[in-house]
C-alpha positions in Angstrom: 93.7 82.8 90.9 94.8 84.3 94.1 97.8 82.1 96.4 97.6 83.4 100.0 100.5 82.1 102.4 100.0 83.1 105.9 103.2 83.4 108.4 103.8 84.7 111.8 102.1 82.6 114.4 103.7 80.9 117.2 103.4 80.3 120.8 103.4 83.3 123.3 102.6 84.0 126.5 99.3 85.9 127.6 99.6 89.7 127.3 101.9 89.4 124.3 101.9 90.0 121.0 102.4 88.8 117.6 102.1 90.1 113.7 100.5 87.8 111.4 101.6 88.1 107.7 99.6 87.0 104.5 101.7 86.8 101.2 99.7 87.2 98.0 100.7 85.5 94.7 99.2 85.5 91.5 97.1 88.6 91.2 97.3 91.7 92.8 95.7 92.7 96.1 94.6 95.7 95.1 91.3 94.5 94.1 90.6 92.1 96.5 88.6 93.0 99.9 91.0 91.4 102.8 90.2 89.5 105.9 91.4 88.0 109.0 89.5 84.6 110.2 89.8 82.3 112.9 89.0 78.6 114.0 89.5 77.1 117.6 89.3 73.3 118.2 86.0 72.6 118.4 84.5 76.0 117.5 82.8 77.6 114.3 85.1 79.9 111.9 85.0 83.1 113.6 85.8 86.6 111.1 88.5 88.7 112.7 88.9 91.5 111.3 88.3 92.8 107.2 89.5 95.9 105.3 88.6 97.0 101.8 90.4 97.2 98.8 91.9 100.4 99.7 92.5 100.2 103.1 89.7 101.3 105.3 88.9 99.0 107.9 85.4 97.8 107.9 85.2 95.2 110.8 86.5 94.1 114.1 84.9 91.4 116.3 84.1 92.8 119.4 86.7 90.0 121.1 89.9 91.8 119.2 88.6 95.3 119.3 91.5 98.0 120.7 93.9 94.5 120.5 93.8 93.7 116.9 94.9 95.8 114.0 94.7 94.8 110.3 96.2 96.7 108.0 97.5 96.1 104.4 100.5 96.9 101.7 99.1 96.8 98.3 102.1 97.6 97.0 103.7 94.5 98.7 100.8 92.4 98.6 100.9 91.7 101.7 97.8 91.9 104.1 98.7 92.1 108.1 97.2 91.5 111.4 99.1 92.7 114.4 97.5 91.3 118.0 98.7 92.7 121.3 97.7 91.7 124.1 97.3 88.2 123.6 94.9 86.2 125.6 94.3 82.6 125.9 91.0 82.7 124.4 92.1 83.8 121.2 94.2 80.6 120.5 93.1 79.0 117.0 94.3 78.8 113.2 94.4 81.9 111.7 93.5 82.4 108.3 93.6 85.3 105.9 90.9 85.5 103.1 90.4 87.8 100.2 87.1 88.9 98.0 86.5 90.4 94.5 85.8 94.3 96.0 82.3 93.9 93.8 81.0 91.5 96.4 81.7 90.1 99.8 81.8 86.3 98.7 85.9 85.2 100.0 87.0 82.9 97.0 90.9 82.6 98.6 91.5 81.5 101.2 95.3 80.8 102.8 96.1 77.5 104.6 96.3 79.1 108.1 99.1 79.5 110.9 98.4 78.3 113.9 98.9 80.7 117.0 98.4 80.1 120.8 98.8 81.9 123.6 100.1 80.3 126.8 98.5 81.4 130.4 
């Protein structure tokens, strides 16, 4: 079993930034395939961003592109997403996610932190 505790959201104003956090407990990240989701009120889960087991960065959504970085620490498990500027549009509760690396199915999933970006 996999614990994933997200942290780092808050309220900021557009063109800002913030660095989300997700804390792994349990097992070792280093095995998992990572991602970034996110769901606005009203709106379908949307994927972020997702990086394999070693680091290379496999998918942005065209929406975050040049804005959004994910990136991980294996030897912190710790997986990170660091937005700049912010827009109002990408207001939702964000979620982190992991995946066995031998398939693409997310079993873990954290409860989310909320984040929202003021015009």
């Amino acid at each position: 079993q996999v614990q994933l505790v997200e942290s780092g959201g808050g309220l900021v104003q557009a063109g800002g930034s913030l660095r989300l956090s997700c804390a792994a407990s349990g097992r070792t990240l280093s095995s998992f395939g990572m991602g970034w989701f996110r769901q606005a009120p009203g709106k379908e889960r949307e994927r972020v961003a997702q990086i394999t087991w070693s680091g290379a960065v496999t998918y942005y959504a065209d929406s975050v592109k040049g804005r959004f970085t994910i990136s991980r620490d294996n030897a912190k498990n710790i997986l990170y997403l660091q937005m700049n500027s912010l827009k109002p549009e990408d207001t939702a509760v964000y979620y982190c996610a992991a995946h066995p690396s031998n398939d693409d199915i997310y079993d873990y999933w954290g409860q989310g932190t909320q984040v929202t970006v003021s015009s």
